[in-house]
Every structure is written in C-alpha cells, then in structure tokens.
N, C-alpha and C positions, 0 to 999 in steps of 0.2 A: 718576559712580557707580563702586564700586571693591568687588571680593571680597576679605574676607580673613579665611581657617580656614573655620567655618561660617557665619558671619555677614556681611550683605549689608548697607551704608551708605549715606546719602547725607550727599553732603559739600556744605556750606554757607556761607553766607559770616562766620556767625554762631555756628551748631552743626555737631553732629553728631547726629543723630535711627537709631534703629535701624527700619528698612523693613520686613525680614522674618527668617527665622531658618530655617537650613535644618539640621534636624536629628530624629533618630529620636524619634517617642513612648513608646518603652517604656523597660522601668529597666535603667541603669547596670551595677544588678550586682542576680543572682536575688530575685526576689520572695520575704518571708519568710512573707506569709501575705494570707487576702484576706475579703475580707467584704460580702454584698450590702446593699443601703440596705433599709430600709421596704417601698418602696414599689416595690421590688424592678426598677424601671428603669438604674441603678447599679453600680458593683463597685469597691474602694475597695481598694487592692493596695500594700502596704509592703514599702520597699527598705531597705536599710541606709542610704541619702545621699538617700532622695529620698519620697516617696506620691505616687501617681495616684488621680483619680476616671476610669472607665471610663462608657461609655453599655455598657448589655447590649444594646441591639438591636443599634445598629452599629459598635460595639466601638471608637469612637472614643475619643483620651483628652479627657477634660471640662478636669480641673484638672491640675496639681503642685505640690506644697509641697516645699519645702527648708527647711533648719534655717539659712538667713542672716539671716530674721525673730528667733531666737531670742536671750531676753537674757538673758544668763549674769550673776550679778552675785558670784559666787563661781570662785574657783580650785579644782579637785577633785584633789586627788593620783595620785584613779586615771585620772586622763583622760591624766598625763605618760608618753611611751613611755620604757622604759626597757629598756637592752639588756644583755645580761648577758655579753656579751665585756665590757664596759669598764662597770660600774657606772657611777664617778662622770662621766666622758662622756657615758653617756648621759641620766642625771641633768639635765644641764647642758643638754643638747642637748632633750629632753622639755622642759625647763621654757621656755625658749626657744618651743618652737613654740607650745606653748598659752599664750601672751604672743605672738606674732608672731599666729596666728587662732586661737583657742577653739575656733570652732566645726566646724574641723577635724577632730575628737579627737568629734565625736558620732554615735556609731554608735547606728539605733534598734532596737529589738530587740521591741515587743509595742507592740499598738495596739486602740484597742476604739473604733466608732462611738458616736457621743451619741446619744439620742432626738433626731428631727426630721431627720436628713439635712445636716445643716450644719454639724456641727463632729463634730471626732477627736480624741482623745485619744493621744497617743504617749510612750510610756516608753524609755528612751535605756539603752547598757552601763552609763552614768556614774552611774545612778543621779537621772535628768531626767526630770518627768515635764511635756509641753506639750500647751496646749491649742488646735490650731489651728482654723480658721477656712475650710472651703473654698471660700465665695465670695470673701472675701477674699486668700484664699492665702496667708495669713500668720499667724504664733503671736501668740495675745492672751494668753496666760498661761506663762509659765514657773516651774515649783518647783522650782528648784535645789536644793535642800534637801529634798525630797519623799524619796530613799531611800539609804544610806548605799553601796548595794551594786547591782548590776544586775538592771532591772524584766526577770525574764523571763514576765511573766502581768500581762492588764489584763483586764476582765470586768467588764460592768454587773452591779449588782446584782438581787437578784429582783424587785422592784418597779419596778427603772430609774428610781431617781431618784438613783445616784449608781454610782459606780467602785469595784472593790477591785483591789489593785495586791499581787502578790509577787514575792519579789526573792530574789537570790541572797548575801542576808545574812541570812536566813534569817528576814524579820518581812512580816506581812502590812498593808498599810495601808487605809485606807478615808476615800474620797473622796464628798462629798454636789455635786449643781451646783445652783447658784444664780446668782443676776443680781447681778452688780455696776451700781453708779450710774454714771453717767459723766458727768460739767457737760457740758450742750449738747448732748447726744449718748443716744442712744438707751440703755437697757439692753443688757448683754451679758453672757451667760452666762463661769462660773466654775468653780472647782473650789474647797472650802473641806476641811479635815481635818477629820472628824467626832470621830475619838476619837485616842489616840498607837496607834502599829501595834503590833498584837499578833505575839508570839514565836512559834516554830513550834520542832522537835526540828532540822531540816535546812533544805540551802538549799531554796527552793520552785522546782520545775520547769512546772507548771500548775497553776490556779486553774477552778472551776464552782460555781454558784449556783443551786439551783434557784426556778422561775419564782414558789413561793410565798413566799421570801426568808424560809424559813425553817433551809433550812440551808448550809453551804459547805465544799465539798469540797478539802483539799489535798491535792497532789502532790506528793513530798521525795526528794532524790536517797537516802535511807534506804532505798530499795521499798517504801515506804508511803505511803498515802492514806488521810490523817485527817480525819475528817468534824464538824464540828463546827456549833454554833448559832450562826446569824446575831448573834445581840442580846447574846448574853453570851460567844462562841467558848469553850465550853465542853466539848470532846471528845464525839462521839460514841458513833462508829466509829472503826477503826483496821482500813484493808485492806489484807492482805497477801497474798502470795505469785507476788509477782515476783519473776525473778531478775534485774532491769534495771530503770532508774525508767522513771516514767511518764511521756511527753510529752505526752500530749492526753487531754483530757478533756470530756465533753458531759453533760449532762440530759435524762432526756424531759420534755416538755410539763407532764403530768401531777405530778411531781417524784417520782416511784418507782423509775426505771431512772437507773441513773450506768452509760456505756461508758467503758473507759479503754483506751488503747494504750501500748506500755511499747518498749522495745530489746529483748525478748526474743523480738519478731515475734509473739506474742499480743495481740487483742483480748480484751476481756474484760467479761462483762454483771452488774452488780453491782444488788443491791434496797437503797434505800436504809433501807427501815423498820427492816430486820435487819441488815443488814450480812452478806448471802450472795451466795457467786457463783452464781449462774444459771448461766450459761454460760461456754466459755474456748473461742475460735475460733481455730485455728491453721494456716487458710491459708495465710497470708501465710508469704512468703520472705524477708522483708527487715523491719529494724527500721520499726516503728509511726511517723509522723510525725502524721497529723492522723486524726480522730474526729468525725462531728457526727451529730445525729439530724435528719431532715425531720421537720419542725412538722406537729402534726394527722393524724401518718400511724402505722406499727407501721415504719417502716425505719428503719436508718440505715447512715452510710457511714464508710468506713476507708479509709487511703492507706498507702504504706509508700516506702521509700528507694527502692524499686525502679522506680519507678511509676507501681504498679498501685491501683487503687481498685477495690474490692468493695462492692458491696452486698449486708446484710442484713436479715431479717423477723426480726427480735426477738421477735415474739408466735409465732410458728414455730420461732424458735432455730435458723434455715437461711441459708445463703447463697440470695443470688437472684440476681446477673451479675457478672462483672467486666467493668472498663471499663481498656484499655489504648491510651494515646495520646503517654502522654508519655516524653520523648527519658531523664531524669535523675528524680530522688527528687522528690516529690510535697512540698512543704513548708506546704499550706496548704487547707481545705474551706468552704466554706458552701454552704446549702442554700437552697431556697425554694420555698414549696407554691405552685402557678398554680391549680389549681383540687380540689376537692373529690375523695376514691376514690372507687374504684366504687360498695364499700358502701355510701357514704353517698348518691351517685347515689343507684342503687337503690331505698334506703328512701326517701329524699325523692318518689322518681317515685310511688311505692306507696300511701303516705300521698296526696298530690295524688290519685291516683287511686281508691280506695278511699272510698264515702262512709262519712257516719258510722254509728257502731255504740255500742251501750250499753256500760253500764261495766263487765258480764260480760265482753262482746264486746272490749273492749276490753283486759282484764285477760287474755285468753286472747292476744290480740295479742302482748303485752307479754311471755308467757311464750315464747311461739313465737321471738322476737324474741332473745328471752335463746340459746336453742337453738342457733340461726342464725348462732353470736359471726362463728364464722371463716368463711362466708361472705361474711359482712356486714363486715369489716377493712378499716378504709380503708386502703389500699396506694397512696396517691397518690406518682405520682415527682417530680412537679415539674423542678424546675432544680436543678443541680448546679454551683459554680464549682469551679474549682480550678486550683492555681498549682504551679512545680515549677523545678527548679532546672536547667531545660533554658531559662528565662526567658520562659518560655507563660503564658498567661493563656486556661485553655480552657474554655468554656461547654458543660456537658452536659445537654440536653434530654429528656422524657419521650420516648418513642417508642410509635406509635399500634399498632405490630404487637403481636398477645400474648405475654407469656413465661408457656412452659410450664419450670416446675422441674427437671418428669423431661427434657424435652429435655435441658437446660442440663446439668444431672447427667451423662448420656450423652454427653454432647461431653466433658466436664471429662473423663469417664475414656476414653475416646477417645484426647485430646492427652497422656492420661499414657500409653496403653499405646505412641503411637507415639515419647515420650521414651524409654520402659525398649526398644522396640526398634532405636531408634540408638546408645542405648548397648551392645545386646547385638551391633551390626552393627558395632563397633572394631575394627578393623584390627592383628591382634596378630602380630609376628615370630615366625617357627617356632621353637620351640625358646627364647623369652625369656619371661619371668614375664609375668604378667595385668596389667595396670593396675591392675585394683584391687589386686592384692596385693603388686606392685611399689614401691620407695621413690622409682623416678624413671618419666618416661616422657613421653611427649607432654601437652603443660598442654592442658586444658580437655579437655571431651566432645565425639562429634560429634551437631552439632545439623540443625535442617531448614535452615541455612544454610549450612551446608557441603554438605548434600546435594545442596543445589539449584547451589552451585560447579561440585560433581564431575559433574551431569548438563550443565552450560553447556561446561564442558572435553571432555568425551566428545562433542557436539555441534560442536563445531569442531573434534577431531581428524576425525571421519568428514568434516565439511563441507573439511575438509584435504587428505583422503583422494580425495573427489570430484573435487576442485578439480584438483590434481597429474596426476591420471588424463585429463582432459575436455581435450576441444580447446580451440584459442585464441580460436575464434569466439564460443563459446559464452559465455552471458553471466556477469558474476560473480552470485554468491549475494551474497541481500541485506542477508545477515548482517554478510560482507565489506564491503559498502558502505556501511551504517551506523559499522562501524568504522573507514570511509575508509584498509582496506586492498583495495580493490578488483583491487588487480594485483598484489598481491603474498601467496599467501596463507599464506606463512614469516610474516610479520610479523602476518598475521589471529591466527594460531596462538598466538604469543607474545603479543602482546596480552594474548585471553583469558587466557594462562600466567601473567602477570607480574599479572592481575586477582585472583588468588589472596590473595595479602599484602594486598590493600587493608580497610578496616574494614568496608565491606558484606559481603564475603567472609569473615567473621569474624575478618580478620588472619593474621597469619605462623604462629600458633598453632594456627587452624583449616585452614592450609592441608594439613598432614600430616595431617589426616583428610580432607579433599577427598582428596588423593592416595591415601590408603587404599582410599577407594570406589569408583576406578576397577577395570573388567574387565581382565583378562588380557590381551583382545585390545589393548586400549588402550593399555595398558602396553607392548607390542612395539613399536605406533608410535611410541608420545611418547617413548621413548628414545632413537632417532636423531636424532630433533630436539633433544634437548637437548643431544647430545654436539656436535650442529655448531653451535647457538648458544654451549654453551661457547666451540669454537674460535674462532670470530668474536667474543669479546669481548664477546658482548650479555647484561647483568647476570649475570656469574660465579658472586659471591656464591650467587643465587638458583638459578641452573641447578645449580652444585654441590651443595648441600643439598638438590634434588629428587632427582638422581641419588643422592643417599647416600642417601635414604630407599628409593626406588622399590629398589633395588638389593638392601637388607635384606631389604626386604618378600617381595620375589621372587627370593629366590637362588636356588630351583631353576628359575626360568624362567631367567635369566640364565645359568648357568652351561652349562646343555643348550643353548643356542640359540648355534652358532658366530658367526653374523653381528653377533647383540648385542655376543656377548665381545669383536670385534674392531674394534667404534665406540667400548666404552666405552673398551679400550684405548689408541687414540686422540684420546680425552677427558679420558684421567688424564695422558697425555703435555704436553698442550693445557694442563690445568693448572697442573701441575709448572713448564712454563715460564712461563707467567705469575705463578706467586707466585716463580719466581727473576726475575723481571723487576724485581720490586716489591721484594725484599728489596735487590738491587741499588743501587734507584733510594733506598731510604731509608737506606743503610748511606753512600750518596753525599750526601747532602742532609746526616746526621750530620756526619759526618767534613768535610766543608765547611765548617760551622758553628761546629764546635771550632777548625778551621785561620783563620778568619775571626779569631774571638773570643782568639785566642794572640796572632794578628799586632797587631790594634789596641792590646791591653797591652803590647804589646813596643815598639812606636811614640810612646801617648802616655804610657806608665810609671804607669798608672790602670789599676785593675780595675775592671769591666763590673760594672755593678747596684751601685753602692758606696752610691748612694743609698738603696736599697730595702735593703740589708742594714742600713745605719744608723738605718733605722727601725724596722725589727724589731728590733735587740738594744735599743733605747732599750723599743717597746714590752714586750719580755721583761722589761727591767730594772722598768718602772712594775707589772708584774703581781708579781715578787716582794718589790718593797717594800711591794705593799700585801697581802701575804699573811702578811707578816713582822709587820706590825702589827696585823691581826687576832689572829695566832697571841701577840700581846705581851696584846692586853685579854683572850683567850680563861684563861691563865695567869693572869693579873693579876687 
C-alpha cells in the first residue's frame, strides 16, 4: 500500500482498485447559489466546476456532480479562450484545448431543482443546459444547443411542470419535463422545448414566475423589468427606475408582491396587478446579490456584496434584524417555512377552543377576525440558507427568544451614533485641513477596531511600564506569557506594536488611527521605545512611520519635552545610517552586475539576453504585419 497526492491505493497483482480518497468536502471555488429540497432535509449548492447535495441537520456532503458525465456533441466558438495579445495564437491555442478536453471550457453559472428531489437542472456560460441525476451523479441529458449565449437564470415554472431559462443573448426559453422510454430500463425524466425562445429588448440578468403561472417577470441589463403573460409573453408591465440592473428577483406566494434587488444597493417591493412600487428600502451598503420571500409567511430576505442579510415584514414595509456572519459578499438565499406563525397558532388554538356558535355568531367572528389583520400575521421564520463568497454554507435558524422592533430600532441607531462618534473622535494635525475637506489624508475611518488596537496598545505600554519598575522575583504578567515574552517585556511591547499592521487590526491603514487614539501620557512612553527599536534594527520600516506620525500628531509635545527631542535625535541619526547602509549595499550589488555582465561579453564576444531580445523583435515584427494588413482590408 502506497500514498500518492491525495489519494491512497492498493496495489495488486492484477489491478489497481482506489481504497479511500483523502480530500475536503466542500467547493473548489465559491458557491454561486444554493437551494433547499422539498422536503426541506437537503441543501443543493453550485460551484463553477462542481454541485454538492448537503444533509441540513449534519451538514454532511450527500452527493457531487461534475461535468465529466456531460456529452457535448457540438463545438461552441464561445467555449475557445482567446487572448488578445496574439489574436491568431490564441485562436490556435483555444481551439486546441477544447479538442484536447471540451469539457474543460464549462463553467456553470444558474441551476434550478426539479420536483421530486432527484434531479437539477444546470445552465453552463456556453450556453448548455444539463440535466443531471443526483442519485446517479451523473448527466442523463445534455442540450448543447439549448442557448446561443450564457444561461444566466433557470426557474421552474408556476405550475412546476417545466423550466424557463434566460440567457445573455437576450431570448428567453421554455423547457416542459417529461419521461423518456428507455429499452429495459426504467423511464427517466427529460427536458423537451415547448415553444422557440421568446426575444427580450436586453440581455436577461434574472428570471420570476409567479406560483399561479400566470405571469413572468424579466430582468434586463436595460434597468428594466418587464412583466409579461405566461401563455402568450405578451408585455405587461415595464419597471422602472433603477439606476443598476437587477440581479435577484422573488414572488410572494400569493402572486401580488415581486421583490427585486438591483447594484444600486436598493431593495424594492413592487404589486404586481399594477405595476407600483410599494416600497424602496435602502439599508443596504453594498450592491444587492440575492432576494427571496419565506413561503406562507409576510417576510422576506435580502443579501448584499457586503454580507449582510436583512430581514423584512413586507405587510409592515419595516425591517425586522439583520444577520451578520459571513466573511465575503453573500452570493445566494433560500428559505424554508418549519412550522406554522404565531397568528395562525393562535387562531387555530382559538377556533379548537371556542365551541360552536350560529351563523350571526359566527359572522361577527369573521368580522372581528378581519379587524385583528396585523395581530394575527403569520411572521413565521423558519430556516434561512445562505452561501457567500467567503466559501460557507451557513444555516440560519428561527430563534425562540422575542424580537421586539423598537428594541431592534434602538440598537440600529445606537451603532450609528457610535460610528458618527469615532468618526468625530480622528485624530487631526494642528494646524492641517479636516479629512473631510482634505484631498489627501489617512485612508479609511477609525472604526471599533481600531479602538479596540489603541486600548490593547495602551495596555501593554502601562503592563510595560509595571514590568520595568517591579522586582525580579516578582512574577511576570499573564499577558507577557500568553505572548511567550515572559522575560523580556521590550519584546511583549513590540509585539503588541508590530500587531497593529495585521488584518484583525484593521491593517497598516488602520493602524495611524490606533496611533491617533492614544493619550498623551502614552505617547511620552511609546516614543523611546520606538527610537531604541529603531536603533537595534527591529522592523525600521514600521518604527519610522510610527515615529513620523506620532511626531506630527504631537509637535507640541515633542518639541517642549528636552528628553524626547534628544532620543528622537538619536533615532533620526539611527536612521540615516541605515538607509546609507542600504544605499551602499545596493549601489554595490548594481555596479557588480554591470561589471560581471561587461566582463562575460568581453570574453565570449556575445551579448547577454540575445535570445529574449530576438524574440521580442520577431514578436514586434508579427504584430506589425498583422496591423499592416488589417489597415490594407480597412482601405480596401
């Protein structure tokens, strides 16, 4: 038995058999979107190279499917890469690879579940649409020919008993499934074209159906979303007024409410009977990516690039939480109702409870009932999935504790009055322009991450401060220990210092706002320490640019305080010779190289790089002959 890469063998005297396989279950490269099963035990999550089925309880992967099953029986021009240094090379070189593997060249880009839980449907850039199999794990159908240009939208219809497909050549198609015969072999489900694909004004960005498959909503890189009838796609509606197209789009239940999210970081709550906006919700910080409504409920939810996912109460036209978890942009939502709202609780307890009553009695129920709307609003949360380009696949669950709105409200303006007061707390040069009104200045704002730097910094200068003063018996702080600078607390100090630049610290860019939020007193300390790690060589770079900050910041401390003026003195000195050390050492390294590179042409009567120069002028010469003879048919 023998290891080699990820994969474990055994060898035989016959074969070779694969034993086990030692490798991550998740995707390759970010998940582009995700979607729960039926029967809602599932989660079905597409990659560019690959599909997983999920278990939702224990987040195991079930299946995967790859496109090595798929049979291509056509060549597609847009599948060949082509590079635009070298036209006909890359030509040459394109056509080649998809002749060397096809299925190389398939990237899938929109997927929609079948009824039943057992097969997908997957639409590719190339204009492929397959239909795979996930007990099998393999494509039982390919339509190579299915769209001229890239499916970027797949969506059952409202009935679900077939598929519509939009692409970015600007035609919508529509797919019905059905059983194919098979000799010996069971029936198996197909995709068959019902009609030729209907034309659109633009390319389609998203596609919605609502559930009484009466009408269908497009989405066109134009900023419009055009509505039209199922049976005869005959324009409805025409919504407008985005300034960005629309990427995601949902229905409610009912088929009244269309939500759409666009690039312009607006959600937006549209009727469909009229074609009015209700609503235009403009929380969100970051371009729209996905939109869905929970089934049977008054919510739905939005994600954005940033993210964050919000939810809201549509019959309210309010936000009700956001949910923040994920590392990168949000690329993908579904939903799933677990049990019944309150309201509907409620009334169902009530009714059980309550015996009968006449049909006055009854009629006055019914009117009371009506009354009661927004008490009685089923608000169920159910499940949440959602997938993100941080390559997570995270399950959001109902939570059993109440939300109260005005709490919710109250925190929201809370965490904004404490952003407007870190920005009001920037650290400005005497005597230099504002940030805001400045053309240059420190990038980025200071945030609660920085804050929280400059109180870790402040914390180990005094724990420094301690340290330096206290006997030798005495033990170290356990601050120092966890640092495993325990005996040395110059090096504890630095540490912390040099923890500034890192990305939890908000980077090099947040670090001159840490620095800014240091006190006075602090400032007096951490300056000798920087001037003597300057001199000892430990990270220059870094120590300088602190010193030139803290320096600015506080010139009147500095310049009154003789003791500072006469370390930093010693630290500009410190410097100076070190960058003549370094100019030295590279003006030496130079000049050796030229004297190196003289001597060998002098010896073998050949100049150095003759090869690489005779390929460039050959390639200069190829690019102007073929410019010369464009510029001949352009005239001609």
């Amino acid at each position: 038995m023998h290891e080699r890469g990820n994969e474990r063998a055994v060898e035989s005297d016959s074969e070779l058999r694969l034993s086990s396989r030692i490798s991550n279950p998740g995707h390759r490269s970010y998940p582009l979107g995700c979607q729960i099963t039926e029967d809602g035990s599932g989660v079905f999550t597409l990659a560019r190279s690959e599909g997983k089925l999920w278990n939702r309880e224990n987040l195991s992967c079930l299946a995967t499917i790859d496109w090595s099953s798929v049979e291509l029986k056509s060549t597609k021009s847009s599948l060949v890469d082509e590079s635009d240094a070298d036209e006909e090379e890359g030509k040459s070189r394109g056509t080649a690879d998809w002749k060397r593997d096809p299925l190389k060249a398939l990237k899938a880009s929109a997927f929609v579940l079948a009824p039943g839980n057992r097969h997908v449907v997957i639409g590719f850039e190339s204009g492929v649409i397959c239909l795979f199999d996930l007990l099998l794990k393999r494509s039982i159908q390919t339509v190579d020919d299915a769209h001229a240009g890239a499916v970027r939208s797949l969506i059952l219809t409202g009935d679900r008993k077939g598929v519509i497909s939009g692409t970015a050549n600007s035609k919508v198609g529509f797919w019905n499934f059905d059983l194919e015969l098979v000799p010996r072999s069971a029936p198996r489900l197909c995709l068959k074209a019902v009609r030729q694909p209907e034309s659109v004004t633009d390319q389609v960005t998203a596609l919605a159906a609502t559930p009484d498959n009466r009408l269908i909503a497009v989405a066109m890189v134009n900023l419009h979303v055009d509505v039209y009838f199922a049976d005869s796609f005959k324009r409805v509606h025409s919504l407008y007024g985005m300034s960005a197209p629309v990427t995601c789009m949902d229905v409610s239940d009912d088929s009244r409410l269309l939500i759409t999210g666009s690039g312009d970081k607006t959600v937006r709550l549209w009727e469909l009977q009229f074609g009015n906006c209700l609503r235009r919700f403009v929380e969100h910080t970051d371009p729209i990516t996905a939109v869905k409504f929970m089934r049977s409920s008054t919510l739905a939810f939005s994600a954005d690039l940033g993210g964050v996912i919000r939810e809201w109460d549509v019959k309210k036209l309010q936000e009700v939480c956001t949910l923040k978890g994920h590392e990168g942009g949000v690329t993908g939502l579904s939903t799933l109702p677990t049990r019944p709202g309150l309201g509907k609780q409620m009334k169902d307890n009530r009714s059980r409870s309550q015996p009968k009553r006449g049909r006055r009695e009854a009629d006055n129920a019914d009117d009371e009932d009506a009354d009661d709307d927004d008490f009685e609003a089923d608000v169920c949360g159910g499940v949440v999935v959602s997938t993100g380009r941080d390559f997570s696949c995270r399950v959001w669950l109902e939570s059993e504790e109440l939300l109260v709105l005005e709490e919710e409200a109250e925190l929201a303006r809370e965490a904004a009055e404490d952003e407007l007061e870190l920005g009001r707390s920037e650290a400005v040069v005497p005597g230099a322009v504002a940030p805001d009104a400045g053309e240059t200045g420190p990038l980025g704002r200071p945030t609660v991450t920085t804050r929280n730097a400059a109180d870790s910094l402040m914390e180990a200068i005094d724990i420094y401060s301690s340290q330096t003063q206290s006997q030798e018996s005495e033990p170290p702080h356990p601050l120092m220990v966890a640092y495993g600078t325990a005996n040395d607390p110059d090096r504890f100090l630095f540490t912390v210092f040099s923890a500034l630049r890192l990305p939890g610290s908000a980077g090099m860019a947040g670090m001159e706002h840490a620095l800014g939020s240091l006190h006075s007193d602090h400032v007096k300390r951490l300056l000798p320490r920087l001037a003597a790690w300057l001199e000892r060589g430990w990270d220059v770079e870094l120590c300088g640019r602190a010193i030139r900050y803290l320096c600015t910041l506080h010139a009147g401390l500095v310049t009154t305080d003789a003791n500072l003026a006469s370390t930093l003195a010693a630290a500009q000195a410190a410097r100076q010779s070190y960058l003549s050390r370094t100019r030295k050492m590279l003006g030496m390294n130079l000049a050796a190289l030229s004297f190196l590179q003289q001597k060998i042409e002098e010896e073998d009567q050949v100049s150095l790089f003759s090869e690489a120069t005779d390929q460039r002028a050959k390639r200069a010469k190829k690019i102007k002959e073929r410019l010369a003879q464009r510029v001949a048919i352009a005239t001609g």
